[in-house]
Structures are given as C-alpha cells and as structure tokens.
N, C-alpha and C positions, 0 to 999 in steps of 0.2 A: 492662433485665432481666438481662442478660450483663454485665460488666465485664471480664472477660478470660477464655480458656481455656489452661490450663499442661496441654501435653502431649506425647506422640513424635510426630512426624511420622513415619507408615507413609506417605505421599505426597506429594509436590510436584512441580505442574507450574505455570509461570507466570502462570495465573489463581487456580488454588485448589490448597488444600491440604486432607487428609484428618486429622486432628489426634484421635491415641488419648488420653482421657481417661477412666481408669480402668475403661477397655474398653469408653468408650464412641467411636464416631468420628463425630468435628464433620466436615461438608464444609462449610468456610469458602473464600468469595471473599475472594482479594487482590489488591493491584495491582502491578506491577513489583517497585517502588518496596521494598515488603516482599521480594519473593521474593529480591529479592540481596541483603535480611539474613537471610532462613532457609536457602536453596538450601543449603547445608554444612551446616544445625546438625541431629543427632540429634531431640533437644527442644527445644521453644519455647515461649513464652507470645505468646499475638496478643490483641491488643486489640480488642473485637469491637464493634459496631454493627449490631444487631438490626433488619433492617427487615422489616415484615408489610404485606403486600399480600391482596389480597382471594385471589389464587391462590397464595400460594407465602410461606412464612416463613425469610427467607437471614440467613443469617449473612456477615460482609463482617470479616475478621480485619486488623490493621497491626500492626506489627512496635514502631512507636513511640504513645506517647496522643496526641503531638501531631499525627502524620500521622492517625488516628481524629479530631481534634479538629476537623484540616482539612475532613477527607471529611465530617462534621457540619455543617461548616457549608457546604459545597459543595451539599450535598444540599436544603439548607432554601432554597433559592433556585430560585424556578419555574421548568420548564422542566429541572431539572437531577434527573435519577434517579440510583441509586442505583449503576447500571452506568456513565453519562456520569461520576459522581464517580471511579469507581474507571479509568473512562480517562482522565482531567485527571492525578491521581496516578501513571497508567502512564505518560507521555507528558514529563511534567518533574516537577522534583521537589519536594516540600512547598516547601519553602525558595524556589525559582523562582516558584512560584506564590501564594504570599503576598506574596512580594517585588511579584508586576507587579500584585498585587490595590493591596497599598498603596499604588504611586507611578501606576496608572491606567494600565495599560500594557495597552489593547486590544489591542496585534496581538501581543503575548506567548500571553495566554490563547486570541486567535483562532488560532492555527497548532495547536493540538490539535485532531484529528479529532475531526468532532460538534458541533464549537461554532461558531456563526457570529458575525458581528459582536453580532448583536444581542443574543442569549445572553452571548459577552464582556461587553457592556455592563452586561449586567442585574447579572451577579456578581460587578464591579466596584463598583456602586449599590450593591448590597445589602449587601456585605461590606466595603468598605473603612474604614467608621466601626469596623466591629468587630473586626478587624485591628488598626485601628491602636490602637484602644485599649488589646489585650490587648499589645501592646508587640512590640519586635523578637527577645523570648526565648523567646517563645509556644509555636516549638514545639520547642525543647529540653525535653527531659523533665529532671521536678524529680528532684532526687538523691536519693538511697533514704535519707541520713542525716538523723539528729534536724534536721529543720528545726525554728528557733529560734522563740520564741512569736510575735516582730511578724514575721518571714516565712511562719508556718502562716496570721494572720491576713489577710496582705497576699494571699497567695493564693488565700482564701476570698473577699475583696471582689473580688478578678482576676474570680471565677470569677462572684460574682453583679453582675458587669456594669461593676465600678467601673474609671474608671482607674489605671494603675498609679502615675505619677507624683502624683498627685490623691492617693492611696491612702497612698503611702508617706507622705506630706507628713504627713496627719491621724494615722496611727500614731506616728511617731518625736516628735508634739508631748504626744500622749497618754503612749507610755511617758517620754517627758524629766518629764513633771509625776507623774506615777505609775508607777514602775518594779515594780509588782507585781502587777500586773494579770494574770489569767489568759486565756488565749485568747479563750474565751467572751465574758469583760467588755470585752476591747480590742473584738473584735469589734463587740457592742451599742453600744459608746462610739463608735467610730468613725462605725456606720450611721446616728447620732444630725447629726454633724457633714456628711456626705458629701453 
C-alpha cells in the first residue's frame, strides 16, 4: 500500500520516528540499523512496510529498500513477527545477516535476542535458497540513474523470482541476436526461455 514516506522528521528516537508529511505525521517503527542513517538528517525518505493486524495497523519505516527488502522477508518466515524482524535488523546488520543466512551460520542469527536455535534454523531453511538467488548485491540499493534496458529487464526477472546469473545469460543472448528490443519484449522473450 505504502512504498515510501518523504518527509521532516519532527522526532526520532531509536525505535520510531514521527515523520511530517505534508502535515501529516506518520509514527513509523525503525530498527537501529536506520536510525543511525537518520539521527542527523532534518528530512528523510523511509521505506515503509505496511503491516495490519487484526488490533493495530503499523507502519515499520528503513532507511534503505534493501534493508525493507530484508525485514520482508524475515517476517514471512513462521514464528518471526514483525517486532522479532525489526530486532534481528537492530541487533546486526542487513549485510551480517544475509551473509550467515546464505553460508548457514546458526549461531550468527541465534545470538540475537528472541531467537532460539530452532527459529535460527527455520530462517536459514526458508530463506537461504532466496538469498542466494537474489545475489550478493541484493541489498545495495539500485542507482537512481537511467538503468540501461537489459539491466531494467534483468532486475524485473530478479524481482519475479529468476536467478540473476540464469537471467543475465538469457538476456545478453537475446539482445546479442536482437539489439532492439524494448524492455517489455526482452522481458516476454526472456520469460519464454527461463
């Protein structure tokens, strides 16, 4: 529902921030992780993550998509709410914790408060095929410049599920035989091949 809110920060304290957006104010949860990229800045944009509960509709703001990206998929893993995501993310950081998702590193994720082995285990199971597929640059946010048409393309198939290596291969054979193809049609061509 949300994709992002751009606005002043009238508050920040290390869980949540109060985020003026054109007089309106968002009370957005963060994780550490974000707050010591906003703690200094006036205005901000946060990345939001909309979750509705039968009691309560919260907002959970990250500083980057990929940390948002993280805590998405943290959250989709039983046993892990939406508060446990945003302490895994308070506790080490995106990068740390992708890292020991992908190489299986149980007692990495178990030394975060809240999480026991077996919890460790489960978000290691559930997430490490997914991880490793979206690559080791996952959660680098993509550059605000004209991405080129086979990297718009390559990013769409990232995103619905493709590998990246897999991905790139079937693009660069596509535009080598047709260098005129528009996003759309690499796209459809590719999904044909994948």
């Amino acid at each position: 529902m949300y994709d992002y809110l751009s606005g002043k920060l009238v508050f920040k304290a290390p869980t949540h921030v109060i985020l003026d957006v054109a007089g309106v104010g968002y009370h957005v949860h963060i994780s550490l992780t974000t707050f010591s990229q906003v703690k200094d800045l006036e205005n901000c944009k946060l990345y939001i993550s909309f979750q509705v509960r039968e009691d309560a509709h919260t907002l959970y703001g990250f500083a980057t998509e990929g940390e948002r990206q993280l805590f998405n998929h943290l959250i989709s893993v039983s046993g892990i709410g939406p508060n446990t995501g945003r302490m895994m993310l308070s506790s080490i950081s995106p990068e740390e914790i992708q890292a020991a998702i992908i190489n299986g590193q149980v007692q990495v994720i178990q030394k975060i408060k809240g999480i026991g082995p077996k919890s460790a285990q489960r978000v290691i199971l559930e997430l490490q095929d997914k991880l490793k597929k979206q690559g080791p640059d996952a959660l680098i946010p993509l550059p605000a410049a004209k991405l080129s048409i086979t990297e718009e393309a390559l990013t769409a198939l990232v995103m619905l599920g493709f590998g990246k290596p897999q991905a790139e291969k079937v693009l660069n054979s596509l535009i080598g035989a047709e260098p005129t193809l528009t996003v759309e049609a690499l796209i459809k061509a590719a999904l044909k091949r994948l």
